[in-house]
Kinemage of the C-alpha trace (Angstrom):
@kinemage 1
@onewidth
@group {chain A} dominant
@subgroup {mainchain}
@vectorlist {calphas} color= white
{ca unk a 1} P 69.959 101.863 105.545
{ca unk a 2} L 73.296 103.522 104.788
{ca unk a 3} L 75.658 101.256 103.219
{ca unk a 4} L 78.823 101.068 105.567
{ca unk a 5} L 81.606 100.474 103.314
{ca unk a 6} L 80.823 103.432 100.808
{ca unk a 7} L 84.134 105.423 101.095
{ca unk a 8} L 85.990 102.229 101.189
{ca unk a 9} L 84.288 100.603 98.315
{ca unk a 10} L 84.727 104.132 96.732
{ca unk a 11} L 88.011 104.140 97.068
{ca unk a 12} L 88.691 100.652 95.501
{ca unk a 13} L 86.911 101.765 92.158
{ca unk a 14} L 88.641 104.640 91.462
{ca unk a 15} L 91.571 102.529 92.283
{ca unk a 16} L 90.659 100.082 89.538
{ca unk a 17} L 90.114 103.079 87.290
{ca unk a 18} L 93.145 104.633 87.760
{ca unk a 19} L 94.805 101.604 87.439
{ca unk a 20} L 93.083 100.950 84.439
{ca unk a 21} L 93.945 104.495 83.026
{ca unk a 22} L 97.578 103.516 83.760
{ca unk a 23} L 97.586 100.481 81.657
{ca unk a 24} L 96.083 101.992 78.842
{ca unk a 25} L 99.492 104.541 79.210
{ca unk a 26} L 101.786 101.642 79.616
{ca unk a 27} L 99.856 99.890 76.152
{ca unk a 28} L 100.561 102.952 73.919
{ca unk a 29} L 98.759 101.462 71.236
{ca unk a 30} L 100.541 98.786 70.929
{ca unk a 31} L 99.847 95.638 73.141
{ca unk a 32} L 95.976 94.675 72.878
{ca unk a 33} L 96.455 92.420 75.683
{ca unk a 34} L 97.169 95.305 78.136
{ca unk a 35} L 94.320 96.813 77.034
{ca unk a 36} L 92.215 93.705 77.319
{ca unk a 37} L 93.230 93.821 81.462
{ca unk a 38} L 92.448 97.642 81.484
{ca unk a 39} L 89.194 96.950 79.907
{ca unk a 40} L 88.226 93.903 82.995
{ca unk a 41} L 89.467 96.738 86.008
{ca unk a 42} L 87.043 99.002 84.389
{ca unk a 43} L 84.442 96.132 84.299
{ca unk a 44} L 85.161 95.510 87.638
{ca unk a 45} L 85.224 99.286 88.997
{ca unk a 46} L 81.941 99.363 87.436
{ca unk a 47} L 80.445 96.346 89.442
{ca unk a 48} L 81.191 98.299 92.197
{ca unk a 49} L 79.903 101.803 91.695
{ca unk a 50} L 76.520 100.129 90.487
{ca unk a 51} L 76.514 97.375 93.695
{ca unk a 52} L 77.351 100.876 95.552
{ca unk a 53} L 74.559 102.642 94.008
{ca unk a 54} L 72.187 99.522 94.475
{ca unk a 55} L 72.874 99.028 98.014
{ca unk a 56} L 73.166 102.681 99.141
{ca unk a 57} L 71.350 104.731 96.469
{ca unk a 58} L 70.952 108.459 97.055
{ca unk a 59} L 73.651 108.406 99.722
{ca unk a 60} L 76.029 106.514 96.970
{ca unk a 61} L 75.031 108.684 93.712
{ca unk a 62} L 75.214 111.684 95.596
{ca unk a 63} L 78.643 111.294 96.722
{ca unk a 64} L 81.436 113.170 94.723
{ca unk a 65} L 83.862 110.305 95.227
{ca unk a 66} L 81.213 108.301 93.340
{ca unk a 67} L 80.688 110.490 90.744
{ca unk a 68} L 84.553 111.706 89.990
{ca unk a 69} L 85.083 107.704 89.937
{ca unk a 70} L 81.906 107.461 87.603
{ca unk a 71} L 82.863 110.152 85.138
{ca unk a 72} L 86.701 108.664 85.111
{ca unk a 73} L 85.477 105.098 84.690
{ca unk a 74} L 83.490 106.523 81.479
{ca unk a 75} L 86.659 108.571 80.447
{ca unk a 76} L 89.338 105.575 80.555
{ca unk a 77} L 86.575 103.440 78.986
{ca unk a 78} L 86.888 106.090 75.659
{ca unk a 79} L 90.371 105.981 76.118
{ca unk a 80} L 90.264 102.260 75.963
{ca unk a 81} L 88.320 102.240 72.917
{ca unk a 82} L 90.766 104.727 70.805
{ca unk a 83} L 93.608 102.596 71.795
{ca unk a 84} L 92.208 99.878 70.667
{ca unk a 85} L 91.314 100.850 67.559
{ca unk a 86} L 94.227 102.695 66.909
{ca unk a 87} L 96.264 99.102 67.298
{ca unk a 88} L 93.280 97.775 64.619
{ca unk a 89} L 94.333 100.173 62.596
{ca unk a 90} L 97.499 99.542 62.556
{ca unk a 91} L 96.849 95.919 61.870
C-alpha cells in the first residue's frame, strides 16, 4: 500500500532540515541553545523519514526527495556536532 502523503511528508523533513541547517548559521558557534533547537528539528525530520520509510518502504527509500533529505539530515547533524564542540572549546 503506497503511503499517500510521501511528497508532502517529504517535503516537511527537508523543511526541518533546512531549517535546522539555518540555525546552526544563525548560532555561529556561539549560542548552544540555538544549536540545542537545531539538534530537536533534525530529531524530528528524522521521525519522519524513518515513519516514511516504515509506512511506505521501497516506494519511500527509493525516492530522491527522501534520500537528498536523508543525506542533508546526516550533513547538518555533523555540522551540529562541530558547532558544538567548537563553543566547548571555547569554554
Amino acid at each position: 500500500m503506497a503511503y499517500e502523503n510521501l511528497h508532502e511528508e517529504l517535503q516537511r523533513a527537508s523543511a526541518l532540515v533546512n531549517a535546522a541547517q539555518e540555525a546552526v548559521i544563525q548560532a555561529q558557534g556561539q549560542d548552544m541553545e540555538v544549536l540545542e533547537q537545531a539538534e530537536q528539528q533534525l530529531k524530528s525530520a528524522e521521525q519522519t523519514l524513518r515513519n516514511l520509510q516504515r509506512q511506505a518502504g521501497t516506494e519511500a527509500t527509493q525516492n530522491s526527495q527522501f534520500q537528498q533529505a536523508f543525506e542533508e539530515l546526516h550533513d547538518v547533524r555533523q555540522q551540529v556536532q562541530e558547532a558544538q564542540q567548537n563553543i566547548n572549546d571555547i569554554l
